[in-house]
RONU-924256 format. One record per residue (C-alpha): residue in three letters; residue number from 1; y, x, z. Coordinates in nm, 3 decimals. Example, Ala and Ser with C-alpha at 12.3 -4.5 7.8 and 13.67 -1.06 7.14 Angstrom:
<pts>
<'ala'; 1; <-0.450; 1.230; 0.780>>,
<'ser'; 2; <-0.106; 1.367; 0.714>>,
</pts>
This chain:
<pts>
<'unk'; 1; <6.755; 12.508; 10.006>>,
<'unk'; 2; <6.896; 12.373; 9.656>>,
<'unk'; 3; <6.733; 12.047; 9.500>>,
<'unk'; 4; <6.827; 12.005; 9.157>>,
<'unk'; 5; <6.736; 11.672; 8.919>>,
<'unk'; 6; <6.612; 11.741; 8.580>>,
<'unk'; 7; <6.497; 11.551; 8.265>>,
<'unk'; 8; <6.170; 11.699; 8.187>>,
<'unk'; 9; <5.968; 11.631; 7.902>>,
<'unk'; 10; <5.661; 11.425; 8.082>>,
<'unk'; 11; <5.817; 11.349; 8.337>>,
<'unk'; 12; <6.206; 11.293; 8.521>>,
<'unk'; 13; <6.148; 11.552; 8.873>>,
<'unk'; 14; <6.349; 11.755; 9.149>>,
<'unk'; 15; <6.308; 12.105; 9.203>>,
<'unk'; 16; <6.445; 12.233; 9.592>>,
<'unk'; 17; <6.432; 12.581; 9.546>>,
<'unk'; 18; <6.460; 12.831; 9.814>>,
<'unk'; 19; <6.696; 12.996; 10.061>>,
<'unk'; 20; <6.789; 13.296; 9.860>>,
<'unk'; 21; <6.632; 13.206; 9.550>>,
<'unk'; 22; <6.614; 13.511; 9.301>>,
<'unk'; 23; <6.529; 13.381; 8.948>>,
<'unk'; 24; <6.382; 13.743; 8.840>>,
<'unk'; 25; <6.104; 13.641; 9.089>>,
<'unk'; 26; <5.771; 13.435; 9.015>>,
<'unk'; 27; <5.750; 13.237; 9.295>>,
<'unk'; 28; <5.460; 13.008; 9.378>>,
<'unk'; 29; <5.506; 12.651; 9.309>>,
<'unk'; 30; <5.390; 12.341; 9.564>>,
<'unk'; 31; <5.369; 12.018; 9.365>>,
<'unk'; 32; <5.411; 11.679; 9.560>>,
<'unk'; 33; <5.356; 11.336; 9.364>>,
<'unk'; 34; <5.476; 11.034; 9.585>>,
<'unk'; 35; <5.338; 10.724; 9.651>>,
<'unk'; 36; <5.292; 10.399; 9.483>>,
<'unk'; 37; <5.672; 10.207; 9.459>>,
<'unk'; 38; <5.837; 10.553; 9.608>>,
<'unk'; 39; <6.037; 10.804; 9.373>>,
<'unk'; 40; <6.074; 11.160; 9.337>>,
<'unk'; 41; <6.298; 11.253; 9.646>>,
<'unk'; 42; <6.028; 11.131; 9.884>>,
<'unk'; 43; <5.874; 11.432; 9.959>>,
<'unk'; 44; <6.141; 11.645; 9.854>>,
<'unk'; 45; <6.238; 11.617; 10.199>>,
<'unk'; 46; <5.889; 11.789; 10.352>>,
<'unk'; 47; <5.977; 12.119; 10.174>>,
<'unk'; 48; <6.181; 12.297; 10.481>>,
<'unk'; 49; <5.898; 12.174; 10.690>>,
<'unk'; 50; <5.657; 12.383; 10.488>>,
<'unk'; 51; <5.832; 12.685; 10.430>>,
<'unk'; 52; <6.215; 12.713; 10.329>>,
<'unk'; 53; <6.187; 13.091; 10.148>>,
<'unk'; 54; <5.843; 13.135; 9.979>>,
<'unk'; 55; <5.809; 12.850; 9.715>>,
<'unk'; 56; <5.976; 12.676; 9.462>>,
<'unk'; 57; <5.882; 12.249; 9.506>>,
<'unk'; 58; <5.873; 12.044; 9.209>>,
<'unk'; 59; <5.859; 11.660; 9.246>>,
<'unk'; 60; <5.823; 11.433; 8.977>>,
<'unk'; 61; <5.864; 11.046; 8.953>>,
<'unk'; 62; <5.540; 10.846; 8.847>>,
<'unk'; 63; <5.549; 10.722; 8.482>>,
<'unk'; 64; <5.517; 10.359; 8.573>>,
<'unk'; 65; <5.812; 10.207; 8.713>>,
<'unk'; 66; <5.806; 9.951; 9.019>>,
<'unk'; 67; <6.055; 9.652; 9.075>>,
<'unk'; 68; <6.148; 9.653; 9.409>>,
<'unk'; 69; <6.415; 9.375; 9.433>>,
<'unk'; 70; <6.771; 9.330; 9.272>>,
<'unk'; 71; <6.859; 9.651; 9.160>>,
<'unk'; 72; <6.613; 9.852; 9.285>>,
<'unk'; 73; <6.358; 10.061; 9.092>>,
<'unk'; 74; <6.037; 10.253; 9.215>>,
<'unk'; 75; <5.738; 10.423; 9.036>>,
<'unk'; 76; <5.376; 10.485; 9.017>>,
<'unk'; 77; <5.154; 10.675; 8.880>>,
<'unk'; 78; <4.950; 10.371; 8.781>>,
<'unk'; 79; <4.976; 9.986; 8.817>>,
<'unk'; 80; <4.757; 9.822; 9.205>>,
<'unk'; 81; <4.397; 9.830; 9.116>>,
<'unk'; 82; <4.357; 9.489; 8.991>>,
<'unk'; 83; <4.601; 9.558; 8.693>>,
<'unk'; 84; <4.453; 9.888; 8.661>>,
<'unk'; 85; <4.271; 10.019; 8.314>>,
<'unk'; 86; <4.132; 10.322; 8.222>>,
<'unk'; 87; <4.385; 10.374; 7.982>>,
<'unk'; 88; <4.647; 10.354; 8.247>>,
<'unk'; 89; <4.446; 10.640; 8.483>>,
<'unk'; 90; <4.415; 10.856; 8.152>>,
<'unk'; 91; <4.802; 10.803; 8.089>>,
<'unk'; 92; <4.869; 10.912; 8.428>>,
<'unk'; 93; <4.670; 11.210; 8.447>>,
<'unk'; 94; <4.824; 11.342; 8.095>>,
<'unk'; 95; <5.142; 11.319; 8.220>>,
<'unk'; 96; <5.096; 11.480; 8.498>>,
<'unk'; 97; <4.928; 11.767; 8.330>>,
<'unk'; 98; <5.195; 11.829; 8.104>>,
<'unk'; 99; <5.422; 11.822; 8.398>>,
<'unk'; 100; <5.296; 12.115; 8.507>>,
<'unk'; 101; <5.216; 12.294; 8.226>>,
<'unk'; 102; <5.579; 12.264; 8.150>>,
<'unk'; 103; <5.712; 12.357; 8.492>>,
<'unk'; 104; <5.438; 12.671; 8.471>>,
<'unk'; 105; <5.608; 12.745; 8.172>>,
<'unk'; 106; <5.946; 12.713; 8.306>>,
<'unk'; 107; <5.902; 12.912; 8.642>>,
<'unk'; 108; <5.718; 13.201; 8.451>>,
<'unk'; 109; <5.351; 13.070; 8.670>>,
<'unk'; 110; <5.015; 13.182; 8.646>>,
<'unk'; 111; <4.714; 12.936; 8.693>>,
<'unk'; 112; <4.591; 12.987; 9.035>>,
<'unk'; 113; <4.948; 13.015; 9.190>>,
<'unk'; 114; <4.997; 12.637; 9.252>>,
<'unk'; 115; <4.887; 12.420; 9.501>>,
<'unk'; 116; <4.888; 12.031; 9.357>>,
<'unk'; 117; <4.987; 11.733; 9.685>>,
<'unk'; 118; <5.037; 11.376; 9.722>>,
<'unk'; 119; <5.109; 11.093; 9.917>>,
<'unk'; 120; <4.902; 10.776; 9.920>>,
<'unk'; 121; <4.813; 10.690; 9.517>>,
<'unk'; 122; <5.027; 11.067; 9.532>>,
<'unk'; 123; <4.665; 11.178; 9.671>>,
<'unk'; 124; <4.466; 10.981; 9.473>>,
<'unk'; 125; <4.603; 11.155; 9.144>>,
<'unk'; 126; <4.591; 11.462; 9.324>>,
<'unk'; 127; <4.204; 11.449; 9.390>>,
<'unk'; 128; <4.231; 11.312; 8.963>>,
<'unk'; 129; <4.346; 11.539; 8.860>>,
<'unk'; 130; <4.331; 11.857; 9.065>>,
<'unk'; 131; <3.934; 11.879; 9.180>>,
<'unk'; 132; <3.840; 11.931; 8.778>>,
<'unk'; 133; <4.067; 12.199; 8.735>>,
<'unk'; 134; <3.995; 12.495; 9.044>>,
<'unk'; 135; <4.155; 12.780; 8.791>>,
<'unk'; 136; <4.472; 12.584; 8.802>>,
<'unk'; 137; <4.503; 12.510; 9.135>>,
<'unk'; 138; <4.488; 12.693; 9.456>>,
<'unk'; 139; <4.463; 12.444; 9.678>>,
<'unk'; 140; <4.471; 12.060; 9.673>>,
<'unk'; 141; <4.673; 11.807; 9.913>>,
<'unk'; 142; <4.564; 11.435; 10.014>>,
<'unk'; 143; <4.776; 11.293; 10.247>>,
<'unk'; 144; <4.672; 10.925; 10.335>>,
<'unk'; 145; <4.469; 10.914; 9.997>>,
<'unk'; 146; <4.132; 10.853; 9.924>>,
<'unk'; 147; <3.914; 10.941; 9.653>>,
<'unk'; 148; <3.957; 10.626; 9.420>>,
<'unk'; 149; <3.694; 10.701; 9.132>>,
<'unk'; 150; <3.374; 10.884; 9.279>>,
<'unk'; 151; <3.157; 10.831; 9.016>>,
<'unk'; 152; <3.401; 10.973; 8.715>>,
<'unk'; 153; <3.540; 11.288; 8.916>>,
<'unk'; 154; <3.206; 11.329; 9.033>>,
<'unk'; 155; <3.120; 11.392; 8.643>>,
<'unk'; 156; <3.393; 11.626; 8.599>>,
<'unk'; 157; <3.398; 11.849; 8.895>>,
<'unk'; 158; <3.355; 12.213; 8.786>>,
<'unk'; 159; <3.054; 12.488; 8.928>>,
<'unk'; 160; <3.275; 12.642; 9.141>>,
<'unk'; 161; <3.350; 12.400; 9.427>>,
<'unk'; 162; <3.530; 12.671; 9.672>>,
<'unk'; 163; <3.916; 12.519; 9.617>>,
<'unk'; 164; <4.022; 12.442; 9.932>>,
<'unk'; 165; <4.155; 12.084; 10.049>>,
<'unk'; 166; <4.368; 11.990; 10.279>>,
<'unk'; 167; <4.306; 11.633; 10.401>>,
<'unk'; 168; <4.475; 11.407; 10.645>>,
<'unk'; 169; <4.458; 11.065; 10.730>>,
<'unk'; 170; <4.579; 10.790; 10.988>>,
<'unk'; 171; <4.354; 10.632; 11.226>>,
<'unk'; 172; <4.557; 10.331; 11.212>>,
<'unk'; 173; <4.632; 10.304; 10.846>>,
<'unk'; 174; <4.674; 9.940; 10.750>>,
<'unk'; 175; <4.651; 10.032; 10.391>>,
<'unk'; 176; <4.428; 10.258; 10.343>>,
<'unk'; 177; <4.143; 10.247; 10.610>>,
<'unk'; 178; <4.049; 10.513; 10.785>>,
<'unk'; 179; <3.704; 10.488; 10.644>>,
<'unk'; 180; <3.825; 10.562; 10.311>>,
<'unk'; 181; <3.967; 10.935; 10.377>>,
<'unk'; 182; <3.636; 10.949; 10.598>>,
<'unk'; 183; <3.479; 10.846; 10.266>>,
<'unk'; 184; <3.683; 11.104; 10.063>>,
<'unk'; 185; <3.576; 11.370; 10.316>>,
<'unk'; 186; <3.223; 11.256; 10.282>>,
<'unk'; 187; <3.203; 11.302; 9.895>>,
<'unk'; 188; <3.350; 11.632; 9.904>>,
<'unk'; 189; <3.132; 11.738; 10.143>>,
<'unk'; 190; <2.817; 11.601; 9.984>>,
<'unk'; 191; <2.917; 11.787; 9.644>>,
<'unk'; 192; <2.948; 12.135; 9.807>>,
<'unk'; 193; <3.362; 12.166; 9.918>>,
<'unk'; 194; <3.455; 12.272; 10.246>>,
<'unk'; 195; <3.819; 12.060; 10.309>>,
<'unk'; 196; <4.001; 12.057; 10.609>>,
<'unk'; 197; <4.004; 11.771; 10.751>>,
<'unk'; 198; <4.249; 11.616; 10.975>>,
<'unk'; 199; <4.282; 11.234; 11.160>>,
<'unk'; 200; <4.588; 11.169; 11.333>>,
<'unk'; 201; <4.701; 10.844; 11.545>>,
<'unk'; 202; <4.945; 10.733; 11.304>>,
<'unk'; 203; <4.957; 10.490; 11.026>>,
<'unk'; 204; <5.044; 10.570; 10.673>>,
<'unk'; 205; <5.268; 10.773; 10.766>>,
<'unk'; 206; <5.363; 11.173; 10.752>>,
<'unk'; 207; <5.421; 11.285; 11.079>>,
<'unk'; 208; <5.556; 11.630; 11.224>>,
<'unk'; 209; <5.201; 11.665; 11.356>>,
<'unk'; 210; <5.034; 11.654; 11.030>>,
<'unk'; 211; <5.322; 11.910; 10.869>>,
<'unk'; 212; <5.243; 12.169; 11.166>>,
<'unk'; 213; <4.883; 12.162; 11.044>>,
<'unk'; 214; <4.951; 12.149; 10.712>>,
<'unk'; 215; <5.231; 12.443; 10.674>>,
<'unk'; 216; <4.994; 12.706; 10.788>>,
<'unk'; 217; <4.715; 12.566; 10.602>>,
<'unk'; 218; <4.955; 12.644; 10.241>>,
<'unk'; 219; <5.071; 12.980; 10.402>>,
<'unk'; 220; <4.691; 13.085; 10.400>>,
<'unk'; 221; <4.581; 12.924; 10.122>>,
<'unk'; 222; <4.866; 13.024; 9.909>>,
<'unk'; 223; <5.056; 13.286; 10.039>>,
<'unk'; 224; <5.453; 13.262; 9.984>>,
<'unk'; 225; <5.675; 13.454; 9.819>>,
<'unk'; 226; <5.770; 13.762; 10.053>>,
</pts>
């Protein structure tokens, strides 16, 4: 697998494309947004674990960026909750959408041939901006997230409530409680979604047990590129 850096025009990303990538081919993409303070090789690195041949990954950095000591940089997709606005969750979820409509663009994608992922706030915007949008996406990805606005997704989520989620969580999460992807599970659950839902004794963490229960769980959902 190949990962590659480009400038986009929302947003700075890495592609890893696959073994024996064949650019006359419209592969399926897998979008992963990282985690609050991380950048976008973080979960770069989960893309052999997945599947190394079927799918192109795109990762973008968040368009907030995160001091992290003397020389060191991170992102986010939007400032800790108690510096948060409304503006700042709007910002976030525009540039994430023209992310993708660029990379769709780009890699020659049809709506429905994506599935959207992330990591801690990674999930959050995932569930943001993902849940309204089922025609888009074929699938959606929280790992160690949590719904963070119930009552304004809960506004927006479409008729059709049969995109399938993937959700999994650490028991021992010190930073996001258990209770909170418990709560996340809840809501979907409540509104008419079926997700997939999956505790592990970990903290907030990925772990090769969550991958092997989440790299079938794209295969189905999404199937890749044969």
């Amino acid at each position: 697998m190949e990962k590659i850096r480009y400038q986009g025009n929302a947003l700075k990303y890495v592609v890893v494309y696959p073994d024996g990538y064949d650019s006359r081919k419209s592969y399926p993409l897998i979008i992963l947004l990282h985690g609050f303070g991380s950048n976008m090789h973080d979960l770069a690195g989960l893309a052999p674990s997945i599947d190394p041949t079927g799918y192109i990954y795109l990762c973008p950095n968040g368009p907030v960026s995160v001091p992290l000591g003397p020389g060191m940089t991170g992102f986010a997709w939007t400032p800790l909750a108690d510096a948060k606005t409304a503006d700042d969750v709007a910002l976030a979820e525009d540039s994430v959408s023209r992310f993708v409509d660029e990379v769709m663009q780009r890699h020659h994608t049809v709506p429905g041939r994506i599935i959207l992922g992330g990591f801690s706030q990674g999930g959050m915007m995932t569930y943001q901006v993902g849940l309204p949008r089922p025609g888009l996406f074929a699938g959606l990805v929280a790992l160690s997230g949590r719904v963070e606005d119930s009552d304004g997704i809960k506004k927006r989520l479409p008729l059709d409530r049969s995109q399938p989620v993937f959700i999994a969580h650490g028991i021992e999460d010190p930073l996001i409680p258990i209770d909170q992807g418990r709560q996340s599970r809840d809501f979907l659950q409540t509104r008419g979604y079926h997700p997939s839902y999956h505790e592990y004794p970990m903290a907030h963490q990925i772990t090769q047990e969550v991958l092997d229960d989440l790299a079938p769980w794209i295969r189905g959902t999404l199937p890749p590129l044969s």
